[in-house]
C-alpha positions as CSV (number, residue, x, y, z in Angstrom):
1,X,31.9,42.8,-23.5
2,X,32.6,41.0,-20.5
3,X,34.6,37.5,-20.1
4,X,32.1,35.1,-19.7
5,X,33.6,33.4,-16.4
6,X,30.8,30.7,-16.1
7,X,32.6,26.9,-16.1
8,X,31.8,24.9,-18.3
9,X,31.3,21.4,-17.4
10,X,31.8,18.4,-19.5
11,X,31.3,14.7,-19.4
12,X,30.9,13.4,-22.8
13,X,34.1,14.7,-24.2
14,X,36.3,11.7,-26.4
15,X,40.0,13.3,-25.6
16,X,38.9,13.3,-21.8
17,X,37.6,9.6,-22.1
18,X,40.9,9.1,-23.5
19,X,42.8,10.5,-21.1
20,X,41.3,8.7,-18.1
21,X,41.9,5.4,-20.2
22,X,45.7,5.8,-20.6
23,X,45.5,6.7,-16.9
24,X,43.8,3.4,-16.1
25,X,45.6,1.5,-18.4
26,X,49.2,3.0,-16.1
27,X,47.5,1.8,-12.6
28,X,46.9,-1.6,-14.3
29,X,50.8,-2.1,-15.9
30,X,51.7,-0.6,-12.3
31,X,49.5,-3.2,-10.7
32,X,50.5,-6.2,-13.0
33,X,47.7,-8.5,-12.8
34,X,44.0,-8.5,-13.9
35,X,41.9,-6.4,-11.3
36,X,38.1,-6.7,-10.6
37,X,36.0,-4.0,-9.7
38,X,32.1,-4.0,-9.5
39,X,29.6,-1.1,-9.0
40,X,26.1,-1.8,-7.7
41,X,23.5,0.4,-9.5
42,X,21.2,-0.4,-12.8
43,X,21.7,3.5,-13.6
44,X,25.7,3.3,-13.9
45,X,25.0,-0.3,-15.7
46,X,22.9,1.5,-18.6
47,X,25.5,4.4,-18.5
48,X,28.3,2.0,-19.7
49,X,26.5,-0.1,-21.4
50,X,25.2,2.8,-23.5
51,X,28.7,4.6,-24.1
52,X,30.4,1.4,-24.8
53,X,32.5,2.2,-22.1
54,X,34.6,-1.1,-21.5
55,X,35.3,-0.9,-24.7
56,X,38.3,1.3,-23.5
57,X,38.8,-0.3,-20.4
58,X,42.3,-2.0,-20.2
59,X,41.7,-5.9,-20.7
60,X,43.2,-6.4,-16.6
61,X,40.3,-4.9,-15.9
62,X,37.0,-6.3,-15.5
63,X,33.9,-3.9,-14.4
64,X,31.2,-5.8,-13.3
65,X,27.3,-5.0,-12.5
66,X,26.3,-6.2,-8.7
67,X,23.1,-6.5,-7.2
68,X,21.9,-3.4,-7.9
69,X,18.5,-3.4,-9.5
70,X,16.0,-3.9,-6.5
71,X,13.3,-5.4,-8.8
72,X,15.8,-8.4,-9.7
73,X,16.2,-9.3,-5.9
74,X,13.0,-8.8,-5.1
75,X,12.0,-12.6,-3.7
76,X,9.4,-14.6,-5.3
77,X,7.5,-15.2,-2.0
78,X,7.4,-11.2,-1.7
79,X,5.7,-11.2,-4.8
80,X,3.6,-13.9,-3.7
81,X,2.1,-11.6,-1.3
82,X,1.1,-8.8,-3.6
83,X,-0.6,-11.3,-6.2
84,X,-2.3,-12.9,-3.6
85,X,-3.5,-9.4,-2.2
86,X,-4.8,-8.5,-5.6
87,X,-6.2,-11.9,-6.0
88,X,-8.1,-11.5,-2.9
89,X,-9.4,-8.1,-3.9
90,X,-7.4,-5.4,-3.0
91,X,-6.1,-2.6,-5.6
92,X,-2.4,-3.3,-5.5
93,X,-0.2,-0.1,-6.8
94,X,3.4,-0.6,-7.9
95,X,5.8,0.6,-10.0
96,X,5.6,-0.3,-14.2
97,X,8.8,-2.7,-13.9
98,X,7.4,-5.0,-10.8
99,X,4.1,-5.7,-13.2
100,X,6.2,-9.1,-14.9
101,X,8.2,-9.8,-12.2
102,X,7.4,-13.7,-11.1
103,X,6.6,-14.6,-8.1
104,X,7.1,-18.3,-7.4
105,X,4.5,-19.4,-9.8
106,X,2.5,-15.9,-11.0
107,X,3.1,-12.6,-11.4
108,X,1.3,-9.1,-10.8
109,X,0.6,-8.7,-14.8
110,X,-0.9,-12.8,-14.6
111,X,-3.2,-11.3,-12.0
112,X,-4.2,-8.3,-14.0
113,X,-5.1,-10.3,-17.0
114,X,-7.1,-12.2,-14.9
115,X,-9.2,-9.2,-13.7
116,X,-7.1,-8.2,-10.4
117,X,-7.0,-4.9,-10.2
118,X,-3.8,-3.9,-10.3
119,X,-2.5,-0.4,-11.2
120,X,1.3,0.9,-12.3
121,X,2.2,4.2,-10.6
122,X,5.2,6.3,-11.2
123,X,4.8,7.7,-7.8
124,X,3.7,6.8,-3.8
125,X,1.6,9.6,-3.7
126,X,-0.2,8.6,-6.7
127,X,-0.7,5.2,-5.1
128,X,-2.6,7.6,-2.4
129,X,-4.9,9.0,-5.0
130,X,-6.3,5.5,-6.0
131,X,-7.3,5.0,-2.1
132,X,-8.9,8.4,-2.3
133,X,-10.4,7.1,-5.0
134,X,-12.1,3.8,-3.8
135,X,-12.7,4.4,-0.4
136,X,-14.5,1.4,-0.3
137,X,-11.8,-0.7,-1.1
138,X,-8.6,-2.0,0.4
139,X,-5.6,-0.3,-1.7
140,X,-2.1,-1.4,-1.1
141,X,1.2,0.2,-2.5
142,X,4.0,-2.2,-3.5
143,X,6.7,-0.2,-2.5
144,X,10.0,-1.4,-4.2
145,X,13.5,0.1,-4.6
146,X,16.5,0.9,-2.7
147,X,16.5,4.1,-0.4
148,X,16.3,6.3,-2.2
149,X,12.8,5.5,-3.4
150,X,12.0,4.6,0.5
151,X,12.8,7.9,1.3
152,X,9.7,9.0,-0.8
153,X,7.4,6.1,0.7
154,X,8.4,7.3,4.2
155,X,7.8,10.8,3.5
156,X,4.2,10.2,2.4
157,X,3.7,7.4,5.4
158,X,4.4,10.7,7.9
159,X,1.4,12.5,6.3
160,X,-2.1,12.3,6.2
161,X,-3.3,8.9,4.4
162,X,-6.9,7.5,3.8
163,X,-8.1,4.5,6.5
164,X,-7.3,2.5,3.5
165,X,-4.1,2.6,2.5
166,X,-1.1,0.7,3.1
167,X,2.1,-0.4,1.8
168,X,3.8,-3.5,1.4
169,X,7.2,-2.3,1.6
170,X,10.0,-4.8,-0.3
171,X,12.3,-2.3,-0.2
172,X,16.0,-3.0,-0.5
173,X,19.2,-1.3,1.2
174,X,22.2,-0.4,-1.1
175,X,24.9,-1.2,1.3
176,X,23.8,-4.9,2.7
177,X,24.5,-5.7,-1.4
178,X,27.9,-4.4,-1.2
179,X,28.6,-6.7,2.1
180,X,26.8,-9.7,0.3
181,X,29.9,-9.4,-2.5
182,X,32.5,-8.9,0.0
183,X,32.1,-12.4,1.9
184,X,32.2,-13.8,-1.8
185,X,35.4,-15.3,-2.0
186,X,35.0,-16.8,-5.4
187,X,34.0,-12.8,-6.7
188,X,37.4,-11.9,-5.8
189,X,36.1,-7.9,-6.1
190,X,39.0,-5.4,-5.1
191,X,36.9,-2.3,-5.2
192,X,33.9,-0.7,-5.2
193,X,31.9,1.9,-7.2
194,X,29.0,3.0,-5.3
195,X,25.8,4.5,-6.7
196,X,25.6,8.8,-6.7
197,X,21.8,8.8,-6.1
198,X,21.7,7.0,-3.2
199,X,24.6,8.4,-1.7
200,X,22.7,11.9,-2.0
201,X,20.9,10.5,0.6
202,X,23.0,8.8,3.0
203,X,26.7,10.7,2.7
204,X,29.9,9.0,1.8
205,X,31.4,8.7,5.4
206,X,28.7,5.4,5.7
207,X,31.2,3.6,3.6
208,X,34.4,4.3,5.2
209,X,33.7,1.3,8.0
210,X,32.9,-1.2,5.3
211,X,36.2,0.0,3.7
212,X,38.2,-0.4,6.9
213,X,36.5,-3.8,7.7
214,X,37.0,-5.4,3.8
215,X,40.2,-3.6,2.6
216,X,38.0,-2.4,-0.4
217,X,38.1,1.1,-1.2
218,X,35.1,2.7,-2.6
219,X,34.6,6.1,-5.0
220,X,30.8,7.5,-5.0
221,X,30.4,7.7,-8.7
222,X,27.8,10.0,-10.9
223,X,26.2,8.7,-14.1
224,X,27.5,10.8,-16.8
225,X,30.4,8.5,-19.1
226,X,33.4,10.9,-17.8
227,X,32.0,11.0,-14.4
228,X,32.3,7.1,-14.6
229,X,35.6,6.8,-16.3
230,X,37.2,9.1,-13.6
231,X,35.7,7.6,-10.8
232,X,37.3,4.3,-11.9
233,X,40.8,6.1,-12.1
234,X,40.4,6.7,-8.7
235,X,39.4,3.3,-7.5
236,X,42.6,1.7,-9.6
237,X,44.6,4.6,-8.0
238,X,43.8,3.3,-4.6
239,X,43.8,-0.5,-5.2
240,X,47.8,0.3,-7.1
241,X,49.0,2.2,-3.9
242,X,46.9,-0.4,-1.3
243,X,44.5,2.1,0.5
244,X,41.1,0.9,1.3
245,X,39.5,4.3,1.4
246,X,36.4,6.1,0.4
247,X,36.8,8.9,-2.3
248,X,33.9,11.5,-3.4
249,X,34.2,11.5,-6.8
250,X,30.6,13.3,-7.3
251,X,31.2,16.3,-5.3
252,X,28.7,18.4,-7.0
253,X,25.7,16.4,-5.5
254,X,27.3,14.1,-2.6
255,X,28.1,15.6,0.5
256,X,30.1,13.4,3.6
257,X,27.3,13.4,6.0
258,X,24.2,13.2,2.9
259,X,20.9,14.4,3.4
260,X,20.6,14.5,7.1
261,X,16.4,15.3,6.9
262,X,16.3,12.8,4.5
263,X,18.0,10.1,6.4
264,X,15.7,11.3,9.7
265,X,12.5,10.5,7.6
266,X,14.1,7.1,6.3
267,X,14.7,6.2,9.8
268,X,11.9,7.2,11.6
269,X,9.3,5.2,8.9
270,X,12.0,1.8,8.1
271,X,14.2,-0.4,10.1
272,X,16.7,-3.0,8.0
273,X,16.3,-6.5,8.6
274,X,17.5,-9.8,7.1
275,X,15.8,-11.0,3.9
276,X,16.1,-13.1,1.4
277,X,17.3,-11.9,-2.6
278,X,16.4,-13.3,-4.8
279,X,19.0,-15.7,-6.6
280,X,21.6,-14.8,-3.5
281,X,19.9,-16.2,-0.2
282,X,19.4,-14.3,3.0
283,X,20.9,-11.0,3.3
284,X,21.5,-9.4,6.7
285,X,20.5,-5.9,7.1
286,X,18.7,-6.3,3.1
287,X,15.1,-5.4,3.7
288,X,13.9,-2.5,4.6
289,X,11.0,-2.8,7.1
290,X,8.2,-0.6,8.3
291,X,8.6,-0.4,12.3
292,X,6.2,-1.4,14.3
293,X,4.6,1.7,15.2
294,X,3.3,1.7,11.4
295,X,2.0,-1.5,11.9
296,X,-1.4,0.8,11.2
297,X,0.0,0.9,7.5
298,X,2.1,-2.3,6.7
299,X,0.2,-4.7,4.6
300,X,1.8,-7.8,5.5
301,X,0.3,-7.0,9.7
302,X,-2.8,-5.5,8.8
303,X,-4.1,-7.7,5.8
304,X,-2.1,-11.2,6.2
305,X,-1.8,-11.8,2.8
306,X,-2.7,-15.5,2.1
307,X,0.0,-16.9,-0.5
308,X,-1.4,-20.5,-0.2
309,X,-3.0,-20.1,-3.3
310,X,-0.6,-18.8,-5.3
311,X,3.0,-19.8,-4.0
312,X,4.3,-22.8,-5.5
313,X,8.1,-23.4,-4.3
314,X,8.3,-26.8,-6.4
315,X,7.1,-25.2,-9.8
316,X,9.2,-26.3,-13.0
317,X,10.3,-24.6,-15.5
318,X,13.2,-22.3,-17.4
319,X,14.3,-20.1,-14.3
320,X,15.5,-23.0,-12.7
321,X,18.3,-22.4,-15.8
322,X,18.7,-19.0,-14.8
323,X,21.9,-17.7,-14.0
324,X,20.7,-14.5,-12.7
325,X,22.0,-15.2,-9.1
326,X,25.9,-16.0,-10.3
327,X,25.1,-13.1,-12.8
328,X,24.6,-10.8,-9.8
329,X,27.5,-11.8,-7.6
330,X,30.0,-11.4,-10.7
331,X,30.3,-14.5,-11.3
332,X,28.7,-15.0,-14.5
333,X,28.0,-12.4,-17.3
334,X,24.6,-12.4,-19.6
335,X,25.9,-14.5,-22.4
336,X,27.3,-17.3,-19.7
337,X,23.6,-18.2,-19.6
338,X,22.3,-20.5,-22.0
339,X,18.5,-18.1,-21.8
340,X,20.1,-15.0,-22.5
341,X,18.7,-13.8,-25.8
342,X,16.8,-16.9,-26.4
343,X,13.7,-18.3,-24.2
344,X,14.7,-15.2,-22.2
345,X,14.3,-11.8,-23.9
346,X,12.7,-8.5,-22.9
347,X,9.1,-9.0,-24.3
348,X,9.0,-12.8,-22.6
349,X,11.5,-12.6,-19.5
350,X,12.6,-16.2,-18.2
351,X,14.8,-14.4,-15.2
352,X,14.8,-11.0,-12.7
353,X,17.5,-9.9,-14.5
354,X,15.5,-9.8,-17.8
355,X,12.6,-7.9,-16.4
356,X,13.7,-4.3,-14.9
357,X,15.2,-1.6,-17.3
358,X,17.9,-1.6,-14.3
359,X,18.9,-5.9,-15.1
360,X,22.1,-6.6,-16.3
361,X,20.6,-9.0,-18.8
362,X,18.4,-6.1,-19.9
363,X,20.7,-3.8,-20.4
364,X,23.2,-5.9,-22.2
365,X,20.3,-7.1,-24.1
366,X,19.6,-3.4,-25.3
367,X,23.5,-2.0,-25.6
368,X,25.0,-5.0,-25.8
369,X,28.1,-5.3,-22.4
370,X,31.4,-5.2,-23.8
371,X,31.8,-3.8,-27.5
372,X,34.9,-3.9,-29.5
373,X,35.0,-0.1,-30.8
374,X,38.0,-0.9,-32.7
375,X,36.0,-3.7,-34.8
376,X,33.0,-0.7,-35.4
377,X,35.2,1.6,-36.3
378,X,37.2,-0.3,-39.0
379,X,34.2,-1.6,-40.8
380,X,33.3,2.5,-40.6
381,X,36.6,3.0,-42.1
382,X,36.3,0.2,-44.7
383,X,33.1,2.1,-45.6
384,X,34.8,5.7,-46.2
């Protein structure tokens, strides 16, 4: 019989997890002082949140969530402009966890229940299909997420689209979130994991100038619980020996240069721009924007959504309490805020942050953040 030469990869093995901890815990002793690190993706947030992963990070070491679910810094006003669109008419399509976002005084699920018609897609193309569908009727796509979801919405712009289709792009860009951090003095972040997915698309070597300019280094991370751990061994490896680099720590799928055909697509439909996120303030570089020569297809030029009706800057209530801004910087956690679990839980979300499957104060509403394993584990013992 032959040897069986195939590797075999794992990423949920405990003596591995382990392993990486004691090898954290050296850099920190090496280090000899608490360390902040923060990634910027809603997928790695569920990953540790899930696995109880701080729960074996060394206590110098605190891992914190970003801004980096594009539904929580989607803007009120931008919301504004889809609710007034369906308000006015139009179909709007977006994605399931926009439907309860707020805008400044409504959302799009306030619309639907007052007979807007208003559909959740899991897909831009199958945003296309409802145009197909009512030819007679204005139907815009509320295209949110970072890019890689633009990269999808841009694809579909280049191809051959009904007379009555368009897109209101709100479209956010992964490394203008990273920048927003590192200006924060009071965040004090040393290092940065960046998201896997995204980096598919646009290569590791885009980070190396922000590491050069901030003295930050940054390791691409997957989303598997080893693939985590590891990555942060690396990223307390470079902050203990002082070397603001970028490290690939997800070779199988990240490549230096990224998706080169991808990034041409991106590039050819969207041009960044400053915008405001929500619960952070303007953000240079943070929108994504159709360029003009789509103006054919962007919402905003070819519909002029009238938000008079429905934006309401001055309106009262809970959110105003909402620490989802501070909570996005790193400078507050869920349970800081006086909502969290309270007026503000998943079925009735107060703030952004509650809303998305990708929110810090979702997730840690689900998982819970920071476990103590030790605590679970004797009361499993106690049991025995």
């Amino acid at each position: 019989m032959a040897k069986d030469l195939t590797l075999e990869l794992k990423f949920r093995d405990p003596a591995r997890a382990r392993a990486l901890a004691d090898a954290m815990q050296r850099n920190l002793d090496a280090i000899g002082r608490e360390v902040s690190v923060m990634h910027v993706c809603g997928s790695h947030e569920q990953a540790i949140a899930r696995f109880g992963l701080r729960a074996v990070l060394p206590p110098q070491l605190r891992l914190i969530m970003g801004p980096g679910c594009p539904v929580c810094v989607t803007d009120g006003p931008e919301v504004d402009e889809a609710v007034a669109l369906a308000q006015g008419g139009a179909h709007v399509c977006t994605y399931g966890d926009m439907l309860r976002l707020p805008g400044t005084s409504r959302s799009l699920a306030d619309a639907q229940a007052d007979g807007a018609r208003v559909h959740v897609v899991y897909s831009v193309a199958q945003a296309v299909d409802v145009a197909r569908a009512h030819p007679a009727d204005e139907v815009v796509f509320m295209a949110s997420g970072f890019e890689t979801t633009a990269v999808a919405t841009a694809a579909v712009a280049l191809g051959e689209l009904p007379a009555n289709f368009s897109i209101l792009s709100v479209h956010k860009y992964v490394p203008a979130a990273m920048e927003v951090v590192s200006r924060s003095k009071a965040s004090a972040i040393e290092g940065f994991l960046a998201a896997g997915h995204a980096a598919i698309i646009t290569g590791h070597a885009l980070f190396e100038p922000f590491a050069a300019r901030t003295g930050a280094p940054v390791v691409v991370a997957g989303f598997e619980p080893l693939d985590i751990l590891a990555a942060i061994v690396k990223l307390t490896d470079l902050i203990r020996e002082g070397r603001p680099e970028v490290f690939n720590a997800y070779p199988r799928c990240v490549s230096r240069e990224g998706n080169l055909p991808a990034q041409q697509v991106l590039w050819k439909v969207f041009q960044p721009r400053a915008g405001t996120w929500r619960g952070i303030g303007e953000v240079p570089d943070g929108n994504l924007d159709l360029r003009p020569e789509w103006a054919h297809l962007d919402a905003r030029r070819r519909l002029e959504p009238d938000v008079s009706g429905v934006r309401d800057d001055a309106a009262a209530g809970l959110e105003r309490d909402c620490l989802c801004g501070p909570i996005m910087l790193g400078l507050a956690a869920p349970h800081d805020c006086p909502l969290f679990g309270r007026a503000c839980v998943p079925e009735a979300p107060v703030g952004a942050c509650m809303v998305s499957s990708e929110g810090t104060c979702r997730i840690w509403h689900t998982y819970g953040g920071a476990p103590d394993l030790r605590r679970v584990e004797g009361r499993a013992a106690g049991r025995g």
